[in-house]
C-alpha positions as CSV (number, residue, x, y, z in Angstrom):
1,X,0.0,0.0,0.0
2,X,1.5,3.6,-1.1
3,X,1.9,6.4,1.0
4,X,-1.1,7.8,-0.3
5,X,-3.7,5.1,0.1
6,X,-2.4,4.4,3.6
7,X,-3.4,7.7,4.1
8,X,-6.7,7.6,2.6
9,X,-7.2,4.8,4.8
10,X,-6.8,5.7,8.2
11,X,-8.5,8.8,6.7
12,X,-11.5,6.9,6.2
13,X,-11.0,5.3,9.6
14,X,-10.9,8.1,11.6
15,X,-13.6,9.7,9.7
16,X,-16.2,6.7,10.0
17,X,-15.1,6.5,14.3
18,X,-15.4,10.1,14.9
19,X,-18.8,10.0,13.2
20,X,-19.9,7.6,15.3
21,X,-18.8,9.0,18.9
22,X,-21.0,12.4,17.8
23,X,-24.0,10.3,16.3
24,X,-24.1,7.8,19.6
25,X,-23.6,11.2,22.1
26,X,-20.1,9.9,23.1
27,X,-19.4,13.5,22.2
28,X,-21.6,15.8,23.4
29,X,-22.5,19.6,21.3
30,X,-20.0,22.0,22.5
31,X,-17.3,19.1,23.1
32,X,-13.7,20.0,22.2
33,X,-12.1,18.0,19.3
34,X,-8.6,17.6,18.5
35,X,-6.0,16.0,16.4
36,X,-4.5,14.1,19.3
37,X,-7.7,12.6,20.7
38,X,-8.1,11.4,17.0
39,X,-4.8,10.2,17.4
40,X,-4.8,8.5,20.1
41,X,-8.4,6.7,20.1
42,X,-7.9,5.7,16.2
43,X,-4.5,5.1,15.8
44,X,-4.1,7.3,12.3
45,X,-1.4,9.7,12.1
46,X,-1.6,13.8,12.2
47,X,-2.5,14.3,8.2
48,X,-5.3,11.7,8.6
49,X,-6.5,13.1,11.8
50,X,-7.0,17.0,10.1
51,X,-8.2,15.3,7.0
52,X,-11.1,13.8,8.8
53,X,-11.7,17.0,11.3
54,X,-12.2,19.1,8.1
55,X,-14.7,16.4,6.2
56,X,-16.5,16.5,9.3
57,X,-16.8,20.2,9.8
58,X,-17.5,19.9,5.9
59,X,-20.5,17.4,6.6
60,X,-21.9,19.8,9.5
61,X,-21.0,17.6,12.6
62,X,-18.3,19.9,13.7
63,X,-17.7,23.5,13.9
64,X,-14.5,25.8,14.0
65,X,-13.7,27.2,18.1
66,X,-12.8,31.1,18.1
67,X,-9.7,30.2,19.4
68,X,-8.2,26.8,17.8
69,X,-9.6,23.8,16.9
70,X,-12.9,22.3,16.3
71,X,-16.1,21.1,18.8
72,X,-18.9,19.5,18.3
73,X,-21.4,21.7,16.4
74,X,-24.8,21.8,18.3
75,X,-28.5,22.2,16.9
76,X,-31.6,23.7,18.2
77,X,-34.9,21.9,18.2
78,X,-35.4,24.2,15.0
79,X,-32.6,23.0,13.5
80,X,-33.8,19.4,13.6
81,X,-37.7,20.3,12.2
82,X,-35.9,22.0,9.3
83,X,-33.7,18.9,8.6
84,X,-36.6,16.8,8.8
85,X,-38.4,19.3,6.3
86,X,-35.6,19.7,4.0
87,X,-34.9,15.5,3.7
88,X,-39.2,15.5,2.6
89,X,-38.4,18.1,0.2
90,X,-35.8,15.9,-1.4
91,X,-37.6,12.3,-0.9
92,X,-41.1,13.5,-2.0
93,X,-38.7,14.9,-5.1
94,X,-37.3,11.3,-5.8
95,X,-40.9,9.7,-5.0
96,X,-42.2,12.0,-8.1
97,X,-39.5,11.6,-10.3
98,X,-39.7,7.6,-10.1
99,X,-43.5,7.8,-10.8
100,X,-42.5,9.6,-13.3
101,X,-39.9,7.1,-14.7
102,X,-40.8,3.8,-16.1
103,X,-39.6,2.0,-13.3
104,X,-38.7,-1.9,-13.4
105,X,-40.9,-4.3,-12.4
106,X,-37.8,-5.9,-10.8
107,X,-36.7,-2.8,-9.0
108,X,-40.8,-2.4,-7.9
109,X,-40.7,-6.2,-6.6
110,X,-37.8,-5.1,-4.2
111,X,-39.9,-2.6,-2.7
112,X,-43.1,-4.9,-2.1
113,X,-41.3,-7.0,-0.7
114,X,-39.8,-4.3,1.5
115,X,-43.2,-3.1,2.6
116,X,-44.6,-6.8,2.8
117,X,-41.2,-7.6,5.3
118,X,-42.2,-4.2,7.0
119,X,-46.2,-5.8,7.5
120,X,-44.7,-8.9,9.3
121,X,-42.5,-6.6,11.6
122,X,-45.1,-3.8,12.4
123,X,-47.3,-6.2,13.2
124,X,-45.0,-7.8,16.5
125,X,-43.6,-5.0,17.2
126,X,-42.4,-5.2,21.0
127,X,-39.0,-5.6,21.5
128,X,-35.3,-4.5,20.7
129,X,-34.7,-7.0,18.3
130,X,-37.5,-6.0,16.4
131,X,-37.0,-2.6,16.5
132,X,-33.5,-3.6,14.6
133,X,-35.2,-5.6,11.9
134,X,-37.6,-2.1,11.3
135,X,-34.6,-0.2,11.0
136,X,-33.0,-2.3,8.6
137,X,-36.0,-2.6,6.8
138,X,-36.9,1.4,6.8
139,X,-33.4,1.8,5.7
140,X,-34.3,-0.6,2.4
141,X,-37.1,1.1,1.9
142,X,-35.8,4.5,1.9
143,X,-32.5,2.8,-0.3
144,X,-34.5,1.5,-3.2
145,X,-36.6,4.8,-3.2
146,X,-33.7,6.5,-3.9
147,X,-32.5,4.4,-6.6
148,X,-36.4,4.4,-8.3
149,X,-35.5,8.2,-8.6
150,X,-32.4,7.2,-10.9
151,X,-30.8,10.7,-9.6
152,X,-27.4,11.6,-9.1
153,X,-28.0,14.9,-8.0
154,X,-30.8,13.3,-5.3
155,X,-28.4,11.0,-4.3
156,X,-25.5,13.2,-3.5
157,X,-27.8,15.8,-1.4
158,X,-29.6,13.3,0.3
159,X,-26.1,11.5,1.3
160,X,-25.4,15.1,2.5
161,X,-28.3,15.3,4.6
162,X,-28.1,11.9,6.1
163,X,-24.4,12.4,7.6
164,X,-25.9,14.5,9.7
165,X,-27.5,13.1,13.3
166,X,-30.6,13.3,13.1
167,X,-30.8,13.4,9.3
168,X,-32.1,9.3,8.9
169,X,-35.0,8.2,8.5
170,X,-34.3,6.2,11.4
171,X,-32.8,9.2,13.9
172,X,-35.6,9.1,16.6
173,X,-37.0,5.4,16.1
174,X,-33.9,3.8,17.5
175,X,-33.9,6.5,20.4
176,X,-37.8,5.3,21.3
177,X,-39.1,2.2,23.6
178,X,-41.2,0.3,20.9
179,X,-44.1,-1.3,23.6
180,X,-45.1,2.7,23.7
181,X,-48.7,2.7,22.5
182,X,-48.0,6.2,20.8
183,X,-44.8,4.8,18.9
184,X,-46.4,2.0,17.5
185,X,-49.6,4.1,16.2
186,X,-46.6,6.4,14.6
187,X,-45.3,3.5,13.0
188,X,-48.4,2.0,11.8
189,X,-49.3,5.3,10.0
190,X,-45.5,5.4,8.3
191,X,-46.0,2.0,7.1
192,X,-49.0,2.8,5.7
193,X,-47.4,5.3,3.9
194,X,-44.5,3.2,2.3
195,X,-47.4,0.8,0.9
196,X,-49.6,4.1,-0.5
197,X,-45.5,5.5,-2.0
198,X,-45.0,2.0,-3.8
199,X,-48.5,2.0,-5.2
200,X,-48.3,5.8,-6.5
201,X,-45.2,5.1,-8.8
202,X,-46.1,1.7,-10.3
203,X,-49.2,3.6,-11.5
204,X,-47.5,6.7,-12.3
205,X,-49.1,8.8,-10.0
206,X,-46.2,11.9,-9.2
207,X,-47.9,14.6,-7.5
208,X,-49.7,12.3,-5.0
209,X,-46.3,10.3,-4.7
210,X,-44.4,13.4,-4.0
211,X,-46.9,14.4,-1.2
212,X,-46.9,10.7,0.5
213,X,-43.4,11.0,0.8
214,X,-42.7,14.9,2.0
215,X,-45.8,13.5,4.8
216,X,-43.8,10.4,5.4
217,X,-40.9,12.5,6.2
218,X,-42.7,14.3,9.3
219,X,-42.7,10.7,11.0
220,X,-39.8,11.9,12.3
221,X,-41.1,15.0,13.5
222,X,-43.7,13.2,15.6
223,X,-41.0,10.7,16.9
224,X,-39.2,13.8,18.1
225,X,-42.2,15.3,20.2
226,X,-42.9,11.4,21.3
227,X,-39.2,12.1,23.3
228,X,-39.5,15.4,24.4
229,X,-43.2,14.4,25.8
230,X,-41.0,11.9,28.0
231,X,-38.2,14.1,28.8
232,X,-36.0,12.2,26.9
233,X,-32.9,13.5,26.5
234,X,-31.5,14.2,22.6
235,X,-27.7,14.2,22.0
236,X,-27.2,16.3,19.4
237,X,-29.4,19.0,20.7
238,X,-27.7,21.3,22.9
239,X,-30.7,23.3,24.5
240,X,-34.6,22.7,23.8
241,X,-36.4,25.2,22.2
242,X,-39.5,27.1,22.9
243,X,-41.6,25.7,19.9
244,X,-44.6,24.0,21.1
């Protein structure tokens, strides 16, 4: 291995661990972040280290200090409702455009059998390791969405917006206790929707695909009140806000 891809590498390495510390809390908004700690708790070397401290800052999850150095960028409650907005925007855009394309049947069997997996698991929902098979599942869903839309440009902003915490599909579900009558009633009503999305583009249907999917989006958004309704606390949100 050269120089260069060694670098790349532990660039990589550094990049995908310091994620994950800020996504998880490990790293709470306003924490300090420097080369040595990247150092040190990933093994890379100094060049790797910056490189993945400015990808990160690039990506949103970081911020520059006044002083020196980075910290942990923190987000209002406003913040997170305009994320949530912003990734409906952009999925009800790629819901249209694939009603609008003549999608495969092949690619449209993948996504019924998506939403028929999702039936089974919605309908036993109760404990952690199903909660991990919805996740999986959502994440599919939302995947071969994506890929109906046949967009590059989609793909590349929605990447964009999914680096960020709370910017998944998935953000608040894996923060929730799934036996929670109010979670479940969520989750009924977003599966709902996947079935009503898939059924919109095989019959070509844009404008009501686009608006299933922006509505599917604010899933999230109820998710989000669901926690702050049980004082649950929300890493990457520094201080709660006023809205109601």
């Amino acid at each position: 291995m050269t120089d260069s891809e060694e670098n790349q590498s532990q660039t990589m390495m550094a990049v995908l661990g310091l994620r994950g510390l800020i996504i998880d809390g490990t790293l709470a908004p306003g924490a300090r972040v420097a080369e040595p700690l990247i150092v040190e708790r990933f093994n890379v070397s100094r060049t790797p280290a910056r490189a993945a401290l400015s990808q990160l800052a690039e990506e949103g999850l970081l911020t520059r200090r006044k002083t020196s150095g980075y910290e942990v960028k923190a987000y209002t409650e406003k913040d997170v409702y305009q994320a949530i907005e912003m990734r409906g925007l952009l999925e009800g855009m790629a819901a249209r455009i694939a009603a609008e394309n003549d999608v495969s049947p092949g690619l449209l069997g993948k996504m019924n059998a998506v939403v028929e997996q999702l039936d089974d698991v919605v309908a036993r929902l109760s404990s952690d390791s199903e909660q991990t098979e919805y996740v999986h599942l959502n994440n599919q869903f939302h995947k071969l969405l994506l890929e109906a839309s046949d967009s590059d440009m989609l793909t590349m902003s929605l990447d964009r917006m999914r680096a960020l915490p709370f910017g998944s599909p998935n953000a608040f579900v894996e923060s929730l206790s799934l036996n929670h009558v109010a979670v479940k009633r969520v989750l009924i009503m977003a599966q709902e929707q996947h079935r009503a999305i898939v059924e919109s583009i095989r019959y070509g249907h844009g404008a009501r695909a686009e608006a299933l999917a922006r509505e599917h989006s604010f899933c999230a958004a109820r998710y989000l009140n669901l926690l702050r309704a049980k004082d649950e606390p929300i890493p990457w949100i520094a201080r709660p806000s006023k809205r109601a």
